[in-house]
N, C-alpha and C positions, 0 to 999 in steps of 0.2 A: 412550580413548573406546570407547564398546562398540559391536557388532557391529551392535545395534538402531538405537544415533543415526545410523551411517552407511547403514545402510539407509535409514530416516526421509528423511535427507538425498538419499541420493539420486532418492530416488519424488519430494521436491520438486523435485529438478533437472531431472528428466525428463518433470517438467509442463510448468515454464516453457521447455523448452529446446524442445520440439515446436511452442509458441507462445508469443509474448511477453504478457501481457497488453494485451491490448486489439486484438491482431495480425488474427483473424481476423474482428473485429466492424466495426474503422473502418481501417485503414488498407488503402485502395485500390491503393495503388503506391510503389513506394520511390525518388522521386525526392523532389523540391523539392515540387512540388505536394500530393505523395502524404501529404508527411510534416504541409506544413501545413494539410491538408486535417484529416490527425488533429488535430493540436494544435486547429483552430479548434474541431471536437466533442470534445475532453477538455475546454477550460475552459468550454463550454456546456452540457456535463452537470456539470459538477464546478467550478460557479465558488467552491467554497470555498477551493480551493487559490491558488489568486490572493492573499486577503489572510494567507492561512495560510504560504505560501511570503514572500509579501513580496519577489521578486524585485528587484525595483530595490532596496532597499535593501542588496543585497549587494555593489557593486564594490565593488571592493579587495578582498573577504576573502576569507579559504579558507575554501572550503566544500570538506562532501563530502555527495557523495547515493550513500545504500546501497540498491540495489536500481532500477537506472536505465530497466529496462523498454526501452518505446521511443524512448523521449531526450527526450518533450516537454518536462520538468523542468528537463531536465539544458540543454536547450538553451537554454529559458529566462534561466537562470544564468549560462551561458557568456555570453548576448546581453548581458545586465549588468555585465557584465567583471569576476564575481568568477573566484576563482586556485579554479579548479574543480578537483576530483577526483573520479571516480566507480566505482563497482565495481558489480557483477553475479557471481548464482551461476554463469550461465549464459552460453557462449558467444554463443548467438543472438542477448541482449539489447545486448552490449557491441559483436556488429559490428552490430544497426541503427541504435545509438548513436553510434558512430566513424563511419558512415556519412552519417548526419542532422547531426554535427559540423563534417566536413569538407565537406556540401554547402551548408552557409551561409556558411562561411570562419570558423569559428568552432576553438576549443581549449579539449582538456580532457586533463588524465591519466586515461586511461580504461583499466580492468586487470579479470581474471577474480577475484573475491573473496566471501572467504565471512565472514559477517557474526559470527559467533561469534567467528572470528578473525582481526582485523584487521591487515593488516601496516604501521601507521602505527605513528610513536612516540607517545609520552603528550604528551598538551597540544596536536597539532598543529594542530586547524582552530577555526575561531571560529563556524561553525555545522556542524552535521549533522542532515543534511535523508533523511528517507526516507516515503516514501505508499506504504500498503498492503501492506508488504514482510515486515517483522519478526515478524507472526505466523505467518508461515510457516515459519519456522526452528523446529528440533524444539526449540532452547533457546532461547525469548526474552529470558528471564532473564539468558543469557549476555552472547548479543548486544547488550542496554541495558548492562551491565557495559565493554563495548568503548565504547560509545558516549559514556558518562562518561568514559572513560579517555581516549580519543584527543580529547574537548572537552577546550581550551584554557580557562585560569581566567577567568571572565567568558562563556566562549562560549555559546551557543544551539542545544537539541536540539528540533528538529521533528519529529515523528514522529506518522505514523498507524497505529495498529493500531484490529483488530475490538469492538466492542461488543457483549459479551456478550448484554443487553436490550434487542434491536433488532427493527423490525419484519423482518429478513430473519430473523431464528433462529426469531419467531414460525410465520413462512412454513414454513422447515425444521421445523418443529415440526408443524403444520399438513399437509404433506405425506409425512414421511416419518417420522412417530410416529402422530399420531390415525388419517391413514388408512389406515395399515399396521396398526391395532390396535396398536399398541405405547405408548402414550402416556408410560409410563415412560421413554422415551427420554430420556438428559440430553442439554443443549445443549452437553455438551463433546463427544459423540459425534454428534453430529450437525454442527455445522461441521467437524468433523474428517472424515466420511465422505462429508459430500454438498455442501462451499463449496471450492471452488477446491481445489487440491494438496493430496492426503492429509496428515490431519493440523495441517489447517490452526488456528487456534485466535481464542478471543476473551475480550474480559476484562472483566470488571465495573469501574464505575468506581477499589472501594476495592482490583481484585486491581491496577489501572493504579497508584495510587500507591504501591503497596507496588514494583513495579517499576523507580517514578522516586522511591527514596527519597533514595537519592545524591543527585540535584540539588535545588535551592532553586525557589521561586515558579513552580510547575507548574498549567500552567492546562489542561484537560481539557474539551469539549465535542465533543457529542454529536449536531450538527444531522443534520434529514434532508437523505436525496439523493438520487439519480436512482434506485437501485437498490430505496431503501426504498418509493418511491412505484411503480416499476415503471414508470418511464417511459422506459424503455428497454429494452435487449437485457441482462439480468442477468447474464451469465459465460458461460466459454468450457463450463458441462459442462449447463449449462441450456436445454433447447426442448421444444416438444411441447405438445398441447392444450390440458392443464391450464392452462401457462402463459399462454396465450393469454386462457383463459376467465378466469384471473387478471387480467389487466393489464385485462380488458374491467369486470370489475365490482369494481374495487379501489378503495374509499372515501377518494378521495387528501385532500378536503376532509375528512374526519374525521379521518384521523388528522392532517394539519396542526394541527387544532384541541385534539385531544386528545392528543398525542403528540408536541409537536415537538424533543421531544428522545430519540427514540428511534431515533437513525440508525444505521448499521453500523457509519460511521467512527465512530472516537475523536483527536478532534485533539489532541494532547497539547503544548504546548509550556514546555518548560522551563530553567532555567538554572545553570548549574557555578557 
């Protein structure tokens, strides 16, 4: 592995390890209250994950979720009495996890892990579930490689990565090309320089299937959401005026009309 990916890798660990995603925006306190207080505004910003996870539908199975954040997911799953496992780059994510596990009375195998390299055997879980995780990783490529591999035959890969043609690149496009004079800026340097953890990445729908070619009957959608409409607090590296004057005169009813399929996510779900 060369000296670059481990660098790469580590600028991403050293994002998410400072804050968990969503850490310094909605969760108030790390109790009981603290944690549900997050969960109730994760699935009110983000009620897509709801039929996208399908949580009830999972006791009995093994799952695993890559990339566990702050547990709302994960805890989710564990409440459904699927045979949980989960991992994380980063220490941070896996103790507010363990933390938020154990204060429901809830269980999960919860371990430090890196998504390129999975230390499960082949075939073992019957879903693998990750949100917003895997474009992160300097090799996505890889990491869907694992993902295929450790799905059991028949089993189901959820997975959300970035959308290339979304109104947030347009945004990054808009602020950190046209009005820098740079307009040549491509959108692969631009989510990598200025959307969450260096490096981060995003894929057009045909680079997403070329991705999930391994698996069969991959369905792919693009809705909007909280971020692309600006209706909320957009990431941990984003404030300041602009934004502000953004969220104030951002045409949410046009582009619902003209664009409703230009979201950040990529909901991708497919099957081994």
């Amino acid at each position: 592995m060369s000296t670059k990916h481990e660098s790469d890798k580590q600028q991403v660990y050293d994002f998410w390890n400072d804050a968990a995603c969503g850490e310094n925006l909605y969760l108030q306190s790390i109790d009981r209250s603290g944690y549900e207080s997050h969960a109730a505004e994760r699935y009110r910003l983000e009620p897509q994950i709801l039929p996208f996870a399908d949580f009830d539908s999972t006791s009995g199975k093994k799952v695993l979720e890559i990339g566990v954040g702050l547990g709302a997911d994960h805890q989710r799953f564990a409440a459904s009495g699927a045979k949980l496992y989960g991992i994380d780059l980063t220490e941070r994510a896996v103790k507010h996890t363990r933390r938020r596990i154990e204060l429901f009375g809830l269980t999960s195998h919860l371990a430090l892990g890196d998504a390129e390299n999975l230390e499960f055997p082949d075939e073992t879980f019957d879903i693998v579930y990750s949100w917003g995780v895997l474009h992160h990783s300097p090799d996505t490529a890889k990491a869907i490689e694992e993902v295929y591999r450790v799905l059991s035959r028949g089993g189901v890969a959820k997975i959300m990565i970035y959308h290339k043609w979304s109104m947030i690149g347009l945004m990054l496009w808009l602020r950190y090309a046209l009005l820098t004079g740079r307009p040549w800026r491509s959108l692969r340097d631009l989510y990598a320089a200025h959307l969450e953890s260096p490096g981060t990445k995003a894929f057009s729908y045909t680079e997403a299937c070329q991705l999930f070619t391994q698996l069969s009957h991959v369905s792919i959608s693009t809705p909007l959401r909280h971020v692309d409409l600006l209706g909320s607090d957009v990431g941990q590296r984003h404030r300041g005026l602009a934004l502000t004057l953004a969220k104030k005169l951002w045409p949410r009813w046009l582009i619902r009309r003209v664009m409703p399929n230009a979201g950040l996510g990529m909901l991708i779900e497919a099957r081994k």
